[in-house]
C-alpha positions as CSV (number, residue, x, y, z in Angstrom):
1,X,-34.9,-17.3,6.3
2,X,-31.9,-18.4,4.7
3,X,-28.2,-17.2,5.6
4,X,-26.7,-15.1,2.3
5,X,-23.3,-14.3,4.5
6,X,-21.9,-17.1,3.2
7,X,-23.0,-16.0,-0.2
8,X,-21.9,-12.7,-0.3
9,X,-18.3,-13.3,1.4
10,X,-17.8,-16.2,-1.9
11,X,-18.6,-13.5,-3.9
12,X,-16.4,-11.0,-2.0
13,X,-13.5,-13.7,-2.3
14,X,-13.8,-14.1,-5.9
15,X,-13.8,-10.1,-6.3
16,X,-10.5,-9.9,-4.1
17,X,-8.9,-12.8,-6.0
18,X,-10.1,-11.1,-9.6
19,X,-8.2,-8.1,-8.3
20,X,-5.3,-9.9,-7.5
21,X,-4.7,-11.0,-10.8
22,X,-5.3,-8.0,-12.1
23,X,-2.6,-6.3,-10.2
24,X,0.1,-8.8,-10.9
25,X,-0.8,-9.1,-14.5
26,X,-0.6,-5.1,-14.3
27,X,2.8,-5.1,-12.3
28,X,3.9,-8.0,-14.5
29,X,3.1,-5.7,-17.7
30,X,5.3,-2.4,-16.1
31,X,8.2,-4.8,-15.5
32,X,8.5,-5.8,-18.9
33,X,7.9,-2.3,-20.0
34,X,10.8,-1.7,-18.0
35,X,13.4,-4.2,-19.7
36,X,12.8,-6.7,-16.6
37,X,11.3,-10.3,-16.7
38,X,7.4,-10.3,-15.9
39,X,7.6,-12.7,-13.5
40,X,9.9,-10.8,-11.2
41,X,7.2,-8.9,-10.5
42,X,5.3,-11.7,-8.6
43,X,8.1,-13.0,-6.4
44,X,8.4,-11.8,-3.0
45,X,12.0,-9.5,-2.5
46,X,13.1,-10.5,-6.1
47,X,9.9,-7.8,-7.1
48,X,12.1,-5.8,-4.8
49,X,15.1,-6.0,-6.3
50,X,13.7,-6.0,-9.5
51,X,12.0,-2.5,-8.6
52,X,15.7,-1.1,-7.5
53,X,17.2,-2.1,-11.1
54,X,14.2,-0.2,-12.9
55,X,15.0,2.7,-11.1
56,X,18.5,2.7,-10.8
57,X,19.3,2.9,-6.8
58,X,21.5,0.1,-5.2
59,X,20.9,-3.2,-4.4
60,X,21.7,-2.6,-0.7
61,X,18.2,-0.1,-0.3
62,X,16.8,-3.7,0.1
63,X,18.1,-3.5,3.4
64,X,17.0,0.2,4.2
65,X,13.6,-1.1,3.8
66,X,14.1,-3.4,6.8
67,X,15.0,-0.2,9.1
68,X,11.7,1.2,10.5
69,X,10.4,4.5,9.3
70,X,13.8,4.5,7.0
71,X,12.1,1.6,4.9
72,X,8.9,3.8,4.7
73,X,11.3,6.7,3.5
74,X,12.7,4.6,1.5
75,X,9.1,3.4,-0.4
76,X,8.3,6.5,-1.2
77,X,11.9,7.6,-2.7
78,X,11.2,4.7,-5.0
79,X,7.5,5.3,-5.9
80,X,8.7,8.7,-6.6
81,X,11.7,7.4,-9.3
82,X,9.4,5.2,-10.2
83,X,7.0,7.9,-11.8
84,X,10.2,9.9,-12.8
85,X,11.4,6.5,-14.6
86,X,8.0,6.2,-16.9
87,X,8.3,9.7,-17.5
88,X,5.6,11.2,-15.1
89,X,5.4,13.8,-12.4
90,X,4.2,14.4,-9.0
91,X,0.3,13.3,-9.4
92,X,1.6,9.6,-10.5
93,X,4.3,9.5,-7.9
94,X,1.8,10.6,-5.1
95,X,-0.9,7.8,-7.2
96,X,2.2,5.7,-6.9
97,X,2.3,6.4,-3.0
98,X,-1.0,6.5,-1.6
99,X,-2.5,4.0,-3.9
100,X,0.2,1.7,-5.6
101,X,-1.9,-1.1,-7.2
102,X,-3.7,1.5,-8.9
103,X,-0.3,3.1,-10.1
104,X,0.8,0.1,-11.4
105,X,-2.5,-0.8,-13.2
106,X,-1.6,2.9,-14.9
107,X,1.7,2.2,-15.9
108,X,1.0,-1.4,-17.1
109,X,-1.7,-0.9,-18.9
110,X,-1.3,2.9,-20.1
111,X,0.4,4.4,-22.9
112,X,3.6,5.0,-20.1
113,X,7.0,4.4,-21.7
114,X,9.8,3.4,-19.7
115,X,12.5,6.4,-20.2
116,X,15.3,5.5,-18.5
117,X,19.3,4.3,-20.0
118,X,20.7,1.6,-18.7
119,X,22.0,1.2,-15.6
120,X,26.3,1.0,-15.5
121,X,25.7,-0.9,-11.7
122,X,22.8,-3.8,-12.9
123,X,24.6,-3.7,-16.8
């Protein structure tokens, strides 16, 4: 009898990497809605920093996120403007929270409008 692990964890990878690229091209999607470049969204502490100009909070947070527990504070403060920025309410900022990829697939690919001015401190 033949071995289908092998099988079944190429088709497991293929899954998680189809994912993936869903997410980014989601997150890529919100960011644009949001008056940002796409690409931001895929780079590693510029998605960050990206994330703080669409919802208006400081640059320096960046560094809050390093701080433990204060960094996890700090997550959900955004998550939370994050909703408030697209024009939503607490079920997307808990979505947003608890299961972010999905939130982002929502505000990518839904009908969500980015609501906010623009920012005096990121021009």
């Amino acid at each position: 009898m033949e071995d289908s692990s092998g099988l079944f964890s190429g088709v497991g990878l293929v899954l998680m990497l189809a994912w993936l690229v869903f997410i980014l091209v989601a997150g890529w999607k919100m960011y644009a809605k949001a008056g940002q470049p796409g690409w931001v969204a895929i780079i590693p502490i510029i998605n960050i920093l990206g994330l703080l100009k669409i919802v208006h909070r400081p640059w320096w947070w960046i560094l809050l996120m390093l701080i433990p527990f204060v960094g996890f504070v700090v997550g959900i403060i955004l998550m939370i403007d994050l909703a408030k920025a697209f024009g939503h309410g607490v079920g997307m900022a808990l979505l947003l929270v608890f299961l972010t990829a999905i939130g982002f697939l929502v505000l990518g690919f839904g009908s969500s409008a980015y609501q906010l001015e623009k920012d005096p401190l990121f021009g």
